[in-house]
N, C-alpha and C positions, 0 to 999 in steps of 0.2 A: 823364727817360727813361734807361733802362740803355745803350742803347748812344749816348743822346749823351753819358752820364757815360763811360766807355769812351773817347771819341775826346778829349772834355776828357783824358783821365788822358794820353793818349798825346801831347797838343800841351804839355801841362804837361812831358812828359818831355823833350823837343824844346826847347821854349822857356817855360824856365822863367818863371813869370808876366807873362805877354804878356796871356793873357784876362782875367787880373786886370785889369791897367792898360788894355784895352781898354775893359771894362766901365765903368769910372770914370767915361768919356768918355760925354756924353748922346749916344742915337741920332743925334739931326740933327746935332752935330757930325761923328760917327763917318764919316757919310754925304755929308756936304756938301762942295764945291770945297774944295782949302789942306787936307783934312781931317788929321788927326798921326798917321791908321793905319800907311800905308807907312812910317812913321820910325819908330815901335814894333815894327813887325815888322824893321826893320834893324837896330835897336838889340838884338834878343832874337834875332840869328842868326837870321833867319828865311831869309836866302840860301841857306842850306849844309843846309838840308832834303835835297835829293837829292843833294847832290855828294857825291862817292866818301871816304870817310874819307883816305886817299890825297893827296887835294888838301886836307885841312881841312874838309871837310863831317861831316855826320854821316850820309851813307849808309841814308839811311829807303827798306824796303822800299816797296813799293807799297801793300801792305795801310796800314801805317803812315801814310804818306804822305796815303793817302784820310782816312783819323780824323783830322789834323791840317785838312785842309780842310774836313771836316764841322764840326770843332769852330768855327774861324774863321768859315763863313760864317752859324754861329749868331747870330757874332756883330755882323757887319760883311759884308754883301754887297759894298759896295766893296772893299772889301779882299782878298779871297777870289778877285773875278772879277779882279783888278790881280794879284794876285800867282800867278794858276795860268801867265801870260805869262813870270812868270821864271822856276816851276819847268821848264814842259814844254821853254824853252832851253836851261835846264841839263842836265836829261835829253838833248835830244839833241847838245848839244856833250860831253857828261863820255861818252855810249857810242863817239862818235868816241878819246876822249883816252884813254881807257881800252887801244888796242891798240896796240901801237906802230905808228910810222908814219904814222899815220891823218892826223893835224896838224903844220903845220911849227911849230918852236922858236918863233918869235914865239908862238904862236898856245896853246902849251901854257904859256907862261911865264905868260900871261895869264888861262888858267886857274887858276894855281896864285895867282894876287890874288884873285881871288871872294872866296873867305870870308877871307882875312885883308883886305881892305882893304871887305868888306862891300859891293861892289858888285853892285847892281841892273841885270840885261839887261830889257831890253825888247825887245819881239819885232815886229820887221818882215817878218816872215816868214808867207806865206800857209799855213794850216791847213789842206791838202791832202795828199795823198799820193800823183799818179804827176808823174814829170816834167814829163808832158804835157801835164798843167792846170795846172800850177805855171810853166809858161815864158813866162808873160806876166805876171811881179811889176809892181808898179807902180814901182819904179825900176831905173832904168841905170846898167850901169857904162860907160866909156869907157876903153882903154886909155890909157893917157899912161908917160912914162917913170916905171919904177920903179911903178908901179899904177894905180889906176882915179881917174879922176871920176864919183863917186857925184850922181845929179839925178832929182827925183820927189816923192814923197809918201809917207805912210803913212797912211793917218786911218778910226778910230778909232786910235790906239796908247794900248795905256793902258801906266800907269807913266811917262808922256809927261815929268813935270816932274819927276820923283824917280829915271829911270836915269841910271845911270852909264854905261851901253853900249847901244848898239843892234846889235842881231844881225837885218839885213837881206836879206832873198832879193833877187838882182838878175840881172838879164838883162845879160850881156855882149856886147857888139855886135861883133863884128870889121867889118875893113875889106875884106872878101869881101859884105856883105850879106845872109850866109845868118842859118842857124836860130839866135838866140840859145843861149849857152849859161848854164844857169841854174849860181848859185854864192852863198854866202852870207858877207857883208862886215861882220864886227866892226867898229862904228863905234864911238869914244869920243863922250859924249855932248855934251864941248865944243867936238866940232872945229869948224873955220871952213864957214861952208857952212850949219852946222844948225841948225834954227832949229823954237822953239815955239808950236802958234798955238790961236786958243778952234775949237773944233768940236765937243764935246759941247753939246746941248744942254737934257739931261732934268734934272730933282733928281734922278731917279733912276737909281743910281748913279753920283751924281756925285766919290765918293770915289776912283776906279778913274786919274782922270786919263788920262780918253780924249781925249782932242784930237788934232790932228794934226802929225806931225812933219815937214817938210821938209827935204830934202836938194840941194844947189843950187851944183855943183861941190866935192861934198867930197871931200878927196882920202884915199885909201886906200890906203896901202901893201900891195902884193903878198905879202908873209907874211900877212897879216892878210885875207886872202879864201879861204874855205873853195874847193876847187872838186874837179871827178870826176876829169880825166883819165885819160893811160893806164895809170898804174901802178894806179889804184883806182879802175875806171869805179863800182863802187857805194858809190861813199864817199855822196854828196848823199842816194840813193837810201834809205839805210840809215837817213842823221840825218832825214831826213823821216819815214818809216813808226815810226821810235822815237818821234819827236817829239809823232805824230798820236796813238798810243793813250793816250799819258799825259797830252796836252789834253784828249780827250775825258773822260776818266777823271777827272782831276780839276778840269775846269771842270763836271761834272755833279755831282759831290760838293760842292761850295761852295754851288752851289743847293740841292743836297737839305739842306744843315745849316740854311740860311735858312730851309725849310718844318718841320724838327725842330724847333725853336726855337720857331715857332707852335704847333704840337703840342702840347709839352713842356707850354707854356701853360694848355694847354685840358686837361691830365692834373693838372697840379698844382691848378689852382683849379678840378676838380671841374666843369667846364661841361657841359650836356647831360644825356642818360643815360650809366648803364655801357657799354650795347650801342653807343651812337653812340661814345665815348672809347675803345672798345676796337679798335672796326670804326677808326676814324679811326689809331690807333697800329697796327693792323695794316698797312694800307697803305699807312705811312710805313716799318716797318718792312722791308715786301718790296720797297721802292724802295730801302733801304740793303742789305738784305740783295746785291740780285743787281747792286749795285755791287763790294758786298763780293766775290763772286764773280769778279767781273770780277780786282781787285787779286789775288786768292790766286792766279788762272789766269796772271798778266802774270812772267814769265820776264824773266833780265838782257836779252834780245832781244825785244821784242816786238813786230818790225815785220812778222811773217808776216801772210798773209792773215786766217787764224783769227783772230788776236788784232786784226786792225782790224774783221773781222765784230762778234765778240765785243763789243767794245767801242759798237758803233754801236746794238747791238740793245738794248743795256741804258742808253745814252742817250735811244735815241729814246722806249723806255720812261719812263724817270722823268721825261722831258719830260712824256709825257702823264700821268703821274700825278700831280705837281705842282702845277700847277694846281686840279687839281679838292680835292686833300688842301688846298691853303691856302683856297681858298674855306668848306671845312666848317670849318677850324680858326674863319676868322675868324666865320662865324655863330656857332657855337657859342662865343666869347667873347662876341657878345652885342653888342646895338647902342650902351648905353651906355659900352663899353670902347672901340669905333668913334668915337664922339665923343670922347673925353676923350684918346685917346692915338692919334696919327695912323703911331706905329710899324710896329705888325703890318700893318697895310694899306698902307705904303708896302714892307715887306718880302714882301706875297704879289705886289704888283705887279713887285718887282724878279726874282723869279723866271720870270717869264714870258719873261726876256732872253737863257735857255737855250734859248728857239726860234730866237735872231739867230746864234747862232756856227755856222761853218759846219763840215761841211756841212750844207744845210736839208734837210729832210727831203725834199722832192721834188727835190734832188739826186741825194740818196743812193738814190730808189725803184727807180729801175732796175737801176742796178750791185750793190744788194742782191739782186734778185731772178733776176738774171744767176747770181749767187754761190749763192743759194737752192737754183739751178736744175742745178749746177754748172756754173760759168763763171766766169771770172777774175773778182775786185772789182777793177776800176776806176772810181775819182772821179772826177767833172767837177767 
């Protein structure tokens, strides 16, 4: 297909034969527990995808950005659905770092390690977007001298056994008993306290390394906690709504590359008729297509209303299209391709897991239609 040779040119450019050496690698290993994707993609600079040239990244637009996950989840759905957790933290920690002030010196020093020491975040952090549904994280901090006692849970976390850092949302408790206040607590991933345990339990996508991570008096030094305060009540506010369009954005792009890659299939070996290959590549291609849109529309800020609308409509979309485009792919390969290679049918099933990230769609129906209607988007 033209535009998944397109998004290959553009992950080539990025990280130079990464797809190669992934390809190498049989599906089921690709896919399976222990798999060696996350370490190919560390090894080929896959960290510094979004980070600012500035800090050592290579600063890939959005557009950009989307072709590198189309191309990846062509490859590897584990991988794809593991690593949109590192990009979407890095996008919203690098829009914090990016303005002065935003971060204390801890906090930017430690930025400026990502891409030379190649470290992996992982995200503890609820995929939301107003305060107010986001103020019940599943773990706490506790003040104590000099910073927090971090205790709780994360599960699924993927990237669970290959981060280097955990970037967790937490509820701070004071000793007044009022309203939590929410903040987010760069954890290193060996500190004392944290610990890894099994909780996935599908083959599918088991390459993601979603298990769960627990947190159990870890201590956290006070630079190293993101929080609003008075000087910048919308600092949180800010790395959340940036955060959220660029998850949505490109954890929907990694699926839709998983269902190009069936396509592609069914275009190269000729399956069916013209009219079925052509109608079937069309409808793969209007589901990249108004992704595509999405990226060219997404601005260095993109945590306006618009752009979380934006973003939701063309998810919930290629949700529903998805589905239905892998179903025709895999008939149209044909039953004894179904027997002989359990691939493509374990990759149209893994696409289906773009209905699990939140928000679900009958979250979103009302504060969409709120918004519709005009009236604020607010998530639950």
């Amino acid at each position: 297909m033209r535009s998944l040779e397109t998004a290959r040119s553009v992950c080539e450019q990025f990280h130079p034969g990464l797809l190669k050496e992934l390809e190498q690698i049989p599906h089921a290993d690709r896919e399976r527990p222990g798999s060696p994707v996350i370490d190919l993609f560390r090894i080929h600079g896959g960290v510094g995808l979004l980070i600012p040239q500035e800090y050592g990244g290579h600063g890939a637009d959005p557009l950009d950005a989307l072709r590198v996950q189309l191309a990846l989840g062509a490859v590897s759905p584990s991988l794809v659905a593991a690593v949109s957790m590192h990009h979407f933290t890095a996008a919203m920690l690098y829009a914090l770092a990016v303005k002065a002030g935003r971060l204390t010196d801890a906090q930017t020093a430690l930025l400026h390690r990502v891409v030379q020491d190649q470290l992996v975040m992982a995200s503890g952090w609820a995929e939301g977007r107003t305060a107010q549904n986001i103020l019940r994280p599943a773990v706490t901090a506790r003040p104590v001298e000099g910073g927090f006692l971090l205790s709780g849970a994360k599960k699924p976390c993927s990237l669970s056994r290959s981060m280097s850092l955990l970037t967790a949302s937490v509820a701070i408790h004071g000793e007044d008993g009022g309203v939590p206040e929410l903040a987010l607590a760069l954890v290193p991933a060996d500190a004392p306290g944290l610990s890894v345990h099994p909780f996935w339990g599908s083959e599918l996508l088991a390459g993601a390394e979603s298990d769960e991570v627990r947190l159990e008096d870890v201590f956290v030094s006070a630079d190293m906690v993101v929080r609003a305060g008075a000087d910048d009540p919308h600092r949180l506010d800010d790395l959340q709504s940036a955060g959220f369009v660029w998850f949505e954005m490109l954890i929907s792009a990694g699926y839709a590359g998983g269902a190009m890659a069936l396509v592609e299939q069914v275009l190269e070996r000729e399956r069916g008729s013209a009219a079925e290959r052509a109608a079937l590549a069309v409808d793969m291609e209007a589901a990249v297509a108004l992704l595509e849109g999405v990226a060219r529309a997404t601005g260095p800020e993109p945590g306006d209303e618009e752009s979380v609308a934006r973003v939701l409509v063309a998810r919930y979309a290629v949700q529903n299209a998805l589905p239905d485009i892998a179903s025709r792919a895999l008939e149209l390969l044909g039953g004894t391709d179904f027997i002989k290679n359990s691939a493509p049918a374990q990759t149209a099933a893994a696409l289906r897991a773009l209905a699990f990230h939140p928000p679900s769609r009958a979250a979103a129906a009302e504060p969409l239609l709120r918004y519709f209607a005009g009236g604020e988007l607010v998530l639950s």
